[in-house]
Wavefront OBJ file of the C-alpha trace (Angstrom):
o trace
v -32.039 104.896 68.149
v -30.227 107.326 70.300
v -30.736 111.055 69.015
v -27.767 112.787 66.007
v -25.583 115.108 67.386
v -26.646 117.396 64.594
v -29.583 117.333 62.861
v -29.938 120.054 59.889
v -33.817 120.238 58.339
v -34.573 121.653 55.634
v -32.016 124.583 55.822
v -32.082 128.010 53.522
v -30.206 130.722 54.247
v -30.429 134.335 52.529
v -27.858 136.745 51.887
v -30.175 140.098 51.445
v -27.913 142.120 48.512
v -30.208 145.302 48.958
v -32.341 147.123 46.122
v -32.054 147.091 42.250
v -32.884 150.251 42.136
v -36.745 149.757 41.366
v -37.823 149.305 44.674
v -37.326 145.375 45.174
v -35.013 143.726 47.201
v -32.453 141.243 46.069
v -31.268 138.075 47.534
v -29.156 135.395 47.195
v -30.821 132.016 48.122
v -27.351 130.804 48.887
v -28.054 127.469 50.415
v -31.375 126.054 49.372
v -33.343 122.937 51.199
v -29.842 120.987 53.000
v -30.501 118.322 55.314
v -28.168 116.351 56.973
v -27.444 114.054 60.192
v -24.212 113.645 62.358
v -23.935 111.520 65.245
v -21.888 111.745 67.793
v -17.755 111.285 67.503
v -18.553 111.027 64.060
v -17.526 113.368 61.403
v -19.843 114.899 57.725
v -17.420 115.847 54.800
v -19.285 118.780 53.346
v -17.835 119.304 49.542
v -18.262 121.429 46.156
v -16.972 124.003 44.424
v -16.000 127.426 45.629
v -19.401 129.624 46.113
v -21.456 126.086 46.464
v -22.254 126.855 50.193
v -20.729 124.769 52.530
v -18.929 127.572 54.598
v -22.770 129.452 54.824
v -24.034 126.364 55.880
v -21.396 125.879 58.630
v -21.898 129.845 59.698
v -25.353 129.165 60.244
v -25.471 126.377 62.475
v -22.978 128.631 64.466
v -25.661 131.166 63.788
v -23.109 133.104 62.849
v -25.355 133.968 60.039
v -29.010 134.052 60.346
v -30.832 131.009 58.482
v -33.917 132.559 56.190
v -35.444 129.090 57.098
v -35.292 125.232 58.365
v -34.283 124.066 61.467
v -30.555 123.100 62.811
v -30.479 120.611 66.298
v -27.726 120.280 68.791
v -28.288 117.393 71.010
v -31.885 118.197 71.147
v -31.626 121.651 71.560
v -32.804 123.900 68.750
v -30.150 126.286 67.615
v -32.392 128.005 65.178
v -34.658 128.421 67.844
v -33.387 130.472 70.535
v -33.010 134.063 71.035
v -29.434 135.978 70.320
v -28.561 136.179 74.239
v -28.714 132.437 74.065
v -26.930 131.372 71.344
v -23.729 132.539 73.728
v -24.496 130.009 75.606
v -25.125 127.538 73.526
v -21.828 128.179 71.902
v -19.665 126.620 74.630
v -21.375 123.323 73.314
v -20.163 124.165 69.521
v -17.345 125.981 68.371
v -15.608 126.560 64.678
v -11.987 126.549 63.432
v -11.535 128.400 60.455
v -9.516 128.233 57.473
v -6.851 131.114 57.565
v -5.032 130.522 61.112
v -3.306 133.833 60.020
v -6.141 135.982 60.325
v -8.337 133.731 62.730
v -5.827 134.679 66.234
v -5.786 137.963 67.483
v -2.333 139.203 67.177
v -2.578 141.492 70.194
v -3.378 138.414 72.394
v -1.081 135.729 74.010
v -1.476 132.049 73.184
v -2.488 131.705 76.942
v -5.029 134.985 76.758
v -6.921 133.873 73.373
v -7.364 130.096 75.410
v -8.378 131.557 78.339
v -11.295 133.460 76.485
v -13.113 130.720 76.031
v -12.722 129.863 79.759
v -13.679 133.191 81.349
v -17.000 133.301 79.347
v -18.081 130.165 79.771
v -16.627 128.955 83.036
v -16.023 130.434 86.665
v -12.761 129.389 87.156
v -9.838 130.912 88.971
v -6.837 131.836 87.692
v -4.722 129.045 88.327
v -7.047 126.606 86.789
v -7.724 128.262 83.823
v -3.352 128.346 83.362
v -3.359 124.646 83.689
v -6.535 124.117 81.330
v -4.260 126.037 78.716
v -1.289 124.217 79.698
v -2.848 120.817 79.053
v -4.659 121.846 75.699
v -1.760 122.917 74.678
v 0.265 119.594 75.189
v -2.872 118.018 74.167
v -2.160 119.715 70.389
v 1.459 119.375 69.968
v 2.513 122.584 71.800
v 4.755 123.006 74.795
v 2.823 124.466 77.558
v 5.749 126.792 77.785
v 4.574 128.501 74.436
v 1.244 130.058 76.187
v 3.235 133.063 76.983
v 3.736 133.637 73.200
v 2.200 135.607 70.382
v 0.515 134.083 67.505
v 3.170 136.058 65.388
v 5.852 133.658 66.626
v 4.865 130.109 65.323
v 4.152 128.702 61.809
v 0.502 128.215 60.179
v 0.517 124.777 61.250
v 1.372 125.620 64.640
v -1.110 128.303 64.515
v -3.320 126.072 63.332
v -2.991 123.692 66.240
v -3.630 126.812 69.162
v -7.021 127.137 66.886
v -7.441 123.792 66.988
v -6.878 123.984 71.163
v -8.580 127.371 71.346
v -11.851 125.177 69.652
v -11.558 122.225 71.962
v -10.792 124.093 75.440
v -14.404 123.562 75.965
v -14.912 120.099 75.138
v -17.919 121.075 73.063
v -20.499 118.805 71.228
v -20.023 119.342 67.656
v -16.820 121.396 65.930
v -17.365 123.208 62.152
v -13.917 122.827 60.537
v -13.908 125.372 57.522
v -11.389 124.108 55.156
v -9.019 123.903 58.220
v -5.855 122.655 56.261
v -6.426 124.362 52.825
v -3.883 127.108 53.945
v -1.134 124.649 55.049
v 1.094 122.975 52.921
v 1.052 119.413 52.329
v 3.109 118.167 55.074
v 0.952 120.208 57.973
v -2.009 119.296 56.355
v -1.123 115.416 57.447
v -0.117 116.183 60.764
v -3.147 118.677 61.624
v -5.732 115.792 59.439
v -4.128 113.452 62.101
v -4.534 115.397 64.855
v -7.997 116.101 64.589
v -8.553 112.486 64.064
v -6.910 111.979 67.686
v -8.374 114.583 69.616
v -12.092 113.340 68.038
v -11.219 109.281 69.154
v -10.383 110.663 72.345
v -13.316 113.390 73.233
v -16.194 112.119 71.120
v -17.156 115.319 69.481
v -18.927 115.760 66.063
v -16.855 117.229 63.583
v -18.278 118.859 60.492
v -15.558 118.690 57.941
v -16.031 121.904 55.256
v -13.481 121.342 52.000
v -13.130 121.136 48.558
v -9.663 118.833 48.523
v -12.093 115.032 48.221
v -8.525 113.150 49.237
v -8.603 115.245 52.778
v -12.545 114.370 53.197
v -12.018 110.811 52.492
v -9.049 110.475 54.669
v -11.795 112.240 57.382
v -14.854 111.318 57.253
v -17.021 108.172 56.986
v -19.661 109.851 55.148
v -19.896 112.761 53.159
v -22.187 115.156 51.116
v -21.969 116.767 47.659
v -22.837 120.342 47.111
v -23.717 122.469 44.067
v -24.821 125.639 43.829
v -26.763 125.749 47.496
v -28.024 122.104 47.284
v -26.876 118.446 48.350
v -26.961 116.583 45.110
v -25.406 113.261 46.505
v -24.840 111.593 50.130
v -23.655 108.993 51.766
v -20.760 106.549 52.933
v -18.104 108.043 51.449
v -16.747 104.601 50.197
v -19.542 104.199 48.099
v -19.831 107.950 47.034
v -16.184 107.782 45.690
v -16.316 104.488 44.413
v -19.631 104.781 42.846
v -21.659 108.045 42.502
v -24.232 108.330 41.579
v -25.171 111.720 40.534
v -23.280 113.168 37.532
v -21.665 116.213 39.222
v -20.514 114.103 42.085
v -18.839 111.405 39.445
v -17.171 115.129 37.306
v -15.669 116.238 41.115
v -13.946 112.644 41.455
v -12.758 111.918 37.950
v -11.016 115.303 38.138
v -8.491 113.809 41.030
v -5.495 112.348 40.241
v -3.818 109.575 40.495
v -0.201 108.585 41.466
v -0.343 106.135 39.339
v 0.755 107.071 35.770
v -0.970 104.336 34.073
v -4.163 104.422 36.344
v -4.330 108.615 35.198
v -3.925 107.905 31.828
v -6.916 105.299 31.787
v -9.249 106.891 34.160
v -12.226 107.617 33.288
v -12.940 111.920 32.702
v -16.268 113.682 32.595
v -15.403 117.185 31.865
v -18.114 119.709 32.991
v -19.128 122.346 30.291
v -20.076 126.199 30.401
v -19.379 127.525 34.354
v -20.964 127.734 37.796
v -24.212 129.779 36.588
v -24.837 132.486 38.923
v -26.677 131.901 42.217
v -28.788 134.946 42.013
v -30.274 133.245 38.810
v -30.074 129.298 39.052
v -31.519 127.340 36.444
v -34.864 125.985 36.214
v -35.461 122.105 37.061
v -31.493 120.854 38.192
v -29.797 123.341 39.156
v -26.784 121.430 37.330
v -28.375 121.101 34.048
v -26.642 123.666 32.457
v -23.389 121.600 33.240
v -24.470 118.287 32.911
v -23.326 116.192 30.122
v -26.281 113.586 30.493
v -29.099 116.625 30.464
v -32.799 115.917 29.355
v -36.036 117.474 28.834
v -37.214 117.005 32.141
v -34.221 118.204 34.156
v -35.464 121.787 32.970
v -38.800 121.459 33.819
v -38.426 119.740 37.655
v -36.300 119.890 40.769
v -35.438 116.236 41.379
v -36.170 115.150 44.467
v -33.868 112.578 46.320
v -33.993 108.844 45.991
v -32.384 105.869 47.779
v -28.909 104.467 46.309
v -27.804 100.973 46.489
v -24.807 100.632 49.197
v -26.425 103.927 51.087
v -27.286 107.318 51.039
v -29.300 109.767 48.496
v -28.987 111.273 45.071
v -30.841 113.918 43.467
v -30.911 113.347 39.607
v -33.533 112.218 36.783
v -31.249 110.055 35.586
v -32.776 107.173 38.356
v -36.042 108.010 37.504
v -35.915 108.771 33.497
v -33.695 107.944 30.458
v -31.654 105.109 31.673
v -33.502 104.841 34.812
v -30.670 103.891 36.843
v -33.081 103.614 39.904
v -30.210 104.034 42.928
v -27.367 102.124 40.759
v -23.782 103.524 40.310
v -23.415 106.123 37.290
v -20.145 104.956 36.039
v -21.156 102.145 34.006
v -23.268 104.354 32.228
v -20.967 106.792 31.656
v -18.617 104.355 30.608
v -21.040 102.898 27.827
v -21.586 106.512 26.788
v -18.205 107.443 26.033
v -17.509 103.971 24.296
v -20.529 105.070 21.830
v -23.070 102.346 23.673
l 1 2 3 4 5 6 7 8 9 10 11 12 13 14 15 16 17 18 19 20 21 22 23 24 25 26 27 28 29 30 31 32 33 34 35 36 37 38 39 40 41 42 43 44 45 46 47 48 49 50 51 52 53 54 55 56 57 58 59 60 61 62 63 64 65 66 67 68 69 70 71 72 73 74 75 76 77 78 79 80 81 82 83 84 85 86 87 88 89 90 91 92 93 94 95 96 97 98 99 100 101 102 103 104 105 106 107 108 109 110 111 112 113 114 115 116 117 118 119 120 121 122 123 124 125 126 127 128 129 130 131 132 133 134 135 136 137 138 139 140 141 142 143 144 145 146 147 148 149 150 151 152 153 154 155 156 157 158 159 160 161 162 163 164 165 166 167 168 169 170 171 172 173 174 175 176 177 178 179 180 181 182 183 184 185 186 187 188 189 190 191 192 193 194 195 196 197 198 199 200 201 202 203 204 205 206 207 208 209 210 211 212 213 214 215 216 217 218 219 220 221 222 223 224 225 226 227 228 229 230 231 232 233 234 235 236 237 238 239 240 241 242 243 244 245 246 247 248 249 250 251 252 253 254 255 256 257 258 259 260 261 262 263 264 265 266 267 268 269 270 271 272 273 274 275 276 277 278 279 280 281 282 283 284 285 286 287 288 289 290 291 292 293 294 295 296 297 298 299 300 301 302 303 304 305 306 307 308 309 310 311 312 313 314 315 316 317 318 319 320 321 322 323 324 325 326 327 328 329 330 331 332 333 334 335 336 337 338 339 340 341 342 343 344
């Protein structure tokens, strides 16, 4: 088997909140034991609620913030590894587009200058090159190459979107971290930029990890996808099955909460409706973290973490509920629930 393009182990990451005033240091374990694979010219949907972690996770493989722990593997190079100085380097072989293309462009900078960055870093090119790199990423994105002289001021989010998009790819790196790159676009960009990113990944082979909350834009993406809550993966796999048939009990609460255009399908859908909210992540729960949520809760989900076990049509899930009470041992969760609300 060739080698992922990503491999994540194990991965915690820290945020260090300073003292309580008695002398002891507080932290937020804000991601919490995620592992994950992506091969390449593939692409990982990351989702969960706001504050689950995704975006830490994706700032950390950047090493844009330090992981407390684990280890994260680009093509066989360990990221986590490697000293500060070299993480520059490594960075022309993964780059990030993140979700605000407002605030992501410097406005000071032409389109042409905040391409060229990338370039004059990485690269020892001359002048004339570097114009026609930009030209052709730009064309490459939508863009006239005639817009380079422009400032980011000048074009819509989507369009701004795109030169981040460009800006990202200029490189031709490895793997890309999308952060919830269309969540600040209306719904009409968000197609066109989902498409996009589709074409420039079929045509360059790069690894796309795809960070978002909106499950219609990950399916649409990605082949495979992961569930967060509260800093942990609590379900993975192909995302047909996930969406057709979780099998963890937060995973089956995020999907029954999206509608449907169908006004008869909505009305008979089946809705798990979560109770209490997100507990805080300085304080988790014992056992599941999800527990305190979960409408299917038992003794032991206080007492142990449960670990992850194989589900029938691929991927993991990490809940008692294959193990104890109905012991659905890898099987879907719907029918269950199903039974439950009829009174079974």
């Amino acid at each position: 088997m060739t080698e992922p393009c990503l491999k994540v182990s194990d991965l915690h990451v820290m945020y260090d909140l300073g003292s309580n005033g008695f002398g002891k240091r507080k932290r937020l374990h804000a991601v919490n034991g995620a592992s994950f694979e992506i091969a390449a010219g593939e692409t990982l949907g990351l989702v969960g609620e706001s504050g689950s972690g995704k975006s830490t996770i994706g700032l950390s493989i950047m090493r844009l913030i330090e992981p407390w722990s684990g280890k994260v593997t680009l093509g066989g190079t360990d990221v986590t590894g490697v000293g500060r100085k070299d993480v520059r380097t490594l960075r022309r072989r993964m780059q990030m587009v993140f979700q605000d293309p407002y605030s992501s462009l410097n406005p000071s900078m032409t389109v042409e200058q905040l391409l060229e960055e990338p370039l004059i870093i990485h690269r020892d090119l001359p002048k004339a090159e570097r114009s026609a790199m930009v030209g052709q990423m730009l064309e490459s994105v939508g863009l006239h190459a005639g817009y380079a002289v422009r400032y980011p001021h000048e074009f819509s989010g989507g369009q701004r979107q795109r030169i981040a998009i460009a800006r990202a790819m200029i490189l031709h790196p490895e793997l890309v971290v999308l952060d919830e790159p269309v969540s600040a676009l209306d719904v009409s960009t968000q197609s066109q930029i989902l498409n996009l990113l589709k074409a420039i990944q079929a045509g360059s082979g790069t690894a796309f990890l795809l960070v978002a909350h909106d499950l219609a834009v990950v399916r649409l993406m990605s082949p495979n996808v992961a569930v967060m809550y509260l800093g942990e993966i609590v379900e993975a796999g192909p995302s047909g099955r996930v969406y057709d048939a979780p099998a963890h009990p937060y995973t089956a609460a995020l999907i029954s909460a999206v509608p449907f255009p169908d006004p008869e399908r909505q009305r008979t859908a089946t809705r798990i409706i979560l109770k209490g909210d997100l507990p805080s992540p300085l304080n988790p729960p014992s056992g599941c973290r999800f527990r305190t949520r979960c409408p299917f809760a038992m003794e032991i989900c206080a007492k142990e973490t449960p670990p992850a076990v194989p589900v029938e049509g691929g991927g993991t899930a990490a809940c008692h509920l294959h193990a104890h009470g109905p012991k659905l041992a890898g099987r879907s969760l719907m029918p269950f629930i199903k039974e439950r609300l009829a009174g079974g």
